[in-house]
VOMAR-19905 format. One record per residue (C-alpha): residue in three letters; x, y, z. Coordinates in steps of 0.001 Angstrom, whole numbers, plus 500000, padded with zeros to 6 digits. Example, Ala and Ser with C-alpha at 12.3 -4.5 7.8 and 13.67 -1.06 7.14 Angstrom:
<pts>
ALA512300495500507800SER513670498940507140
</pts>
This chain:
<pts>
UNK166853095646927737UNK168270098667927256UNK167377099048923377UNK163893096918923982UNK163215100026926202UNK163929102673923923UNK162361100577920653UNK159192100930923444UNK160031104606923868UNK160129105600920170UNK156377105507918695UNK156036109123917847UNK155860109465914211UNK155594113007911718UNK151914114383911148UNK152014115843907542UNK154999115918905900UNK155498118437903094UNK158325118830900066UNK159620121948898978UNK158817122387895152UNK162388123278894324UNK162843119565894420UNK160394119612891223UNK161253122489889804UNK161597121606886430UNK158181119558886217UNK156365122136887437UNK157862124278884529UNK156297122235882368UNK152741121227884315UNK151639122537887773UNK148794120203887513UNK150352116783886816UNK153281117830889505UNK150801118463892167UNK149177115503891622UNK152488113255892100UNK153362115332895209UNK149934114344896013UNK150533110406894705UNK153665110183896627UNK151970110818900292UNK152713114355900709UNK149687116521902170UNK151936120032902095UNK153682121785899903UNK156539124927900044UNK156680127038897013UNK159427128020894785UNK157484130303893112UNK154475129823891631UNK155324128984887870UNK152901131478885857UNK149915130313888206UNK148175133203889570UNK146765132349893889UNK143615131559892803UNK144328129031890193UNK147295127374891978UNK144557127178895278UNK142167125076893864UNK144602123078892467UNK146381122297895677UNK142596121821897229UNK141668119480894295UNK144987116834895352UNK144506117296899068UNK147155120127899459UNK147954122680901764UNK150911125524901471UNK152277126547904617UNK155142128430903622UNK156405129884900163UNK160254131021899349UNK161131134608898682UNK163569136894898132UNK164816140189899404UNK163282141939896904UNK159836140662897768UNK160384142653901033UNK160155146465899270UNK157049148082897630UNK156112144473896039UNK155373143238899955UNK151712144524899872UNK151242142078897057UNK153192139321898054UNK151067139361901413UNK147950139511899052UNK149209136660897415UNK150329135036900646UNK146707135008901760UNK145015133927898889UNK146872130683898866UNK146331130252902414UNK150108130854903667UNK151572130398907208UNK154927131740906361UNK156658133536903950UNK160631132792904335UNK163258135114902681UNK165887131734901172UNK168823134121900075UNK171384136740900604UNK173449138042897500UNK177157137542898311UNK178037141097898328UNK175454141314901482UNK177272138871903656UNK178696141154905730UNK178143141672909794UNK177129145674909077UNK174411144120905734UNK173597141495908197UNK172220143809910782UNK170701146252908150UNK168855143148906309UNK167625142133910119UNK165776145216910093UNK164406144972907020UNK163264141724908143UNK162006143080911475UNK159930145656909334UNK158343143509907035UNK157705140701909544UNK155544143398911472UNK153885144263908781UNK153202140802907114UNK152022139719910982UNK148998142170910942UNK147850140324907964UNK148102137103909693UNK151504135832907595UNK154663135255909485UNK158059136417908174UNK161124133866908512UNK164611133124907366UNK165935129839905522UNK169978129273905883UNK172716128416903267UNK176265127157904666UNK177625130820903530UNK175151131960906867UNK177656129801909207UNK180779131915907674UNK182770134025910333UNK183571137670908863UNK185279140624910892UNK185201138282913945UNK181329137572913797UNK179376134180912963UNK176693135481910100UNK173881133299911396UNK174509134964914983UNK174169137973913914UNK170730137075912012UNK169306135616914979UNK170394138129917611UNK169338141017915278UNK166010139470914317UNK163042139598916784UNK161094136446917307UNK158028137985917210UNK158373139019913685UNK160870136123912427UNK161247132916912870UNK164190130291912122UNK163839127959909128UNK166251125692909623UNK168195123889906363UNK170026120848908205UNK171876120408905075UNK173287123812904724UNK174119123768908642UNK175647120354908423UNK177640121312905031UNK178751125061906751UNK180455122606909785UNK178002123300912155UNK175342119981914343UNK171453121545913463UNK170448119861916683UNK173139122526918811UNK171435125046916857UNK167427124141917779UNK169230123688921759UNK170493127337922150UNK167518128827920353UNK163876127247921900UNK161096128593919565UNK163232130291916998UNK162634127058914875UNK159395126552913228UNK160114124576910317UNK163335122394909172UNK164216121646905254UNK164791117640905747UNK167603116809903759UNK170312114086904007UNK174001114756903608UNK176623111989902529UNK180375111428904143UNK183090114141904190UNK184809115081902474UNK182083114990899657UNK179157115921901703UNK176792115192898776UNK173370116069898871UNK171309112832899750UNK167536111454899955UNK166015111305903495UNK167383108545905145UNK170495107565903021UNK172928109524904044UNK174650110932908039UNK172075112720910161UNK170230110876912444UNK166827111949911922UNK165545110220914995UNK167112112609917520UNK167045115476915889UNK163113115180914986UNK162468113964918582UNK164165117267919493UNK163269119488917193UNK159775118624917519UNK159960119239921054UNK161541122629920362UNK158538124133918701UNK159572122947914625UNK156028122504913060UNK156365122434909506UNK158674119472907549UNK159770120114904040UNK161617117525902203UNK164145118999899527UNK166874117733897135UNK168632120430894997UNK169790118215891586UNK168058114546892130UNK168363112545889221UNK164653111185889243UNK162613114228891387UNK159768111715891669UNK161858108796892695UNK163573111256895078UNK160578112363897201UNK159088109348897105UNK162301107339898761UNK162281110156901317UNK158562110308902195UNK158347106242902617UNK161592106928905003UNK160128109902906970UNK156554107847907242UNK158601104906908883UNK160576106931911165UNK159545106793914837UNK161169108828917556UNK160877109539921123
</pts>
């Protein structure tokens, strides 16, 4: 009775489930077009960037308008942050942008003291980016959940960052491969999360990067509570798949069967 019940329970499903284009990378070197188009083909109705592969806004926006696209959220680095931000808002705006996350920290920055200076950068150009209508946030590696001079990295990120100005994307692989549970994560922080990189990881002590649904996490529970803790945005991703297209096609038919409470 006791499963019948929760079977009963469990009839949420994901809205629009998007892939980040890292996952393609290498087609969309070669055509933006024809990879849009087998996002597109494969279910997908939104897209994160990687960059944008020689495409100037304009251009790449009609083409995500002519397959049925929409970009929430783009990758970008810390250098995207100094006197290039007025553009990269510009840009941000012209392909219709929610978010513009910062994905990486050069090792010689993964300190406590850089952590707290990069937070303020962050805090800065969040602000800024916010008056334009684009929010600022932060993506995690596992070399965020490293402990140095007695502090957690990814606390100090979070405690130094303000929620107004940046939110939490959350990389369950990274988390899960740095030896820390996502969904602990999404509990002590309400809110901070507004979109997840949905990515499967295999058995220790391999932890290989898998397809949605064929490796460890159970993505029941930690949709049903991520969802309920304010995540919006759901971006499929696999670093180094051997087939990109059969690869975010295996993931979107899991994620479009998956029902949660």
């Amino acid at each position: 009775m006791g499963a019948a019940f929760a079977q009963k329970r469990s009839t949420q499903k994901l809205g629009n489930i998007g892939v980040q284009l890292y996952t393609v990378r290498h087609m969309m070197e070669k055509d933006v077009g024809r990879t849009l188009e087998a996002v597109a083909a494969a279910g997908y109705k939104e897209v994160e960037f990687a960059g944008y592969f020689n495409t100037n806004p304009p251009v790449m926006k009609k083409l995500l308008d002519a397959n049925g696209l929409s970009a929430p959220s783009s990758h970008i680095g810390m250098g995207d942050l100094g006197p290039r931000l007025n553009l990269t808002i510009e840009d941000a705006n012209a392909l219709g942008l929610k978010y513009l996350t910062v994905a990486w920290i050069d090792a010689p920055d993964r300190t406590p003291e850089r952590y707290k200076r990069i937070a303020e950068r962050l805090n800065a150009a969040g602000m800024q980016s916010l008056v334009d209508g684009v929010q600022l946030a932060y993506h995690n590696h596992s070399f965020d959940f490293t402990t140095v001079q007695g502090r957690l990295l990814y606390d100090v990120m979070i405690e130094e960052t303000d929620p107004r100005y940046v939110a939490m994307q959350a990389d369950v692989f990274w988390m899960k491969h740095g030896g820390h549970d996502p969904a602990s994560w999404i509990r002590r922080y309400p809110g901070r999360f507004h979109m997840m990189h949905v990515k499967d990881i295999g058995p220790a002590p391999e932890n290989e990067m898998r397809d949605v649904g064929k490796g460890t996490i159970d993505w029941a529970a930690l949709i049903s509570q991520a969802s309920r803790a304010g995540v919006k945005h759901w971006f499929v991703e696999h670093d180094e798949p051997e087939n990109p297209v059969a690869s975010i096609q295996a993931s979107y038919r899991y994620l479009r069967a998956l029902r949660f409470s």
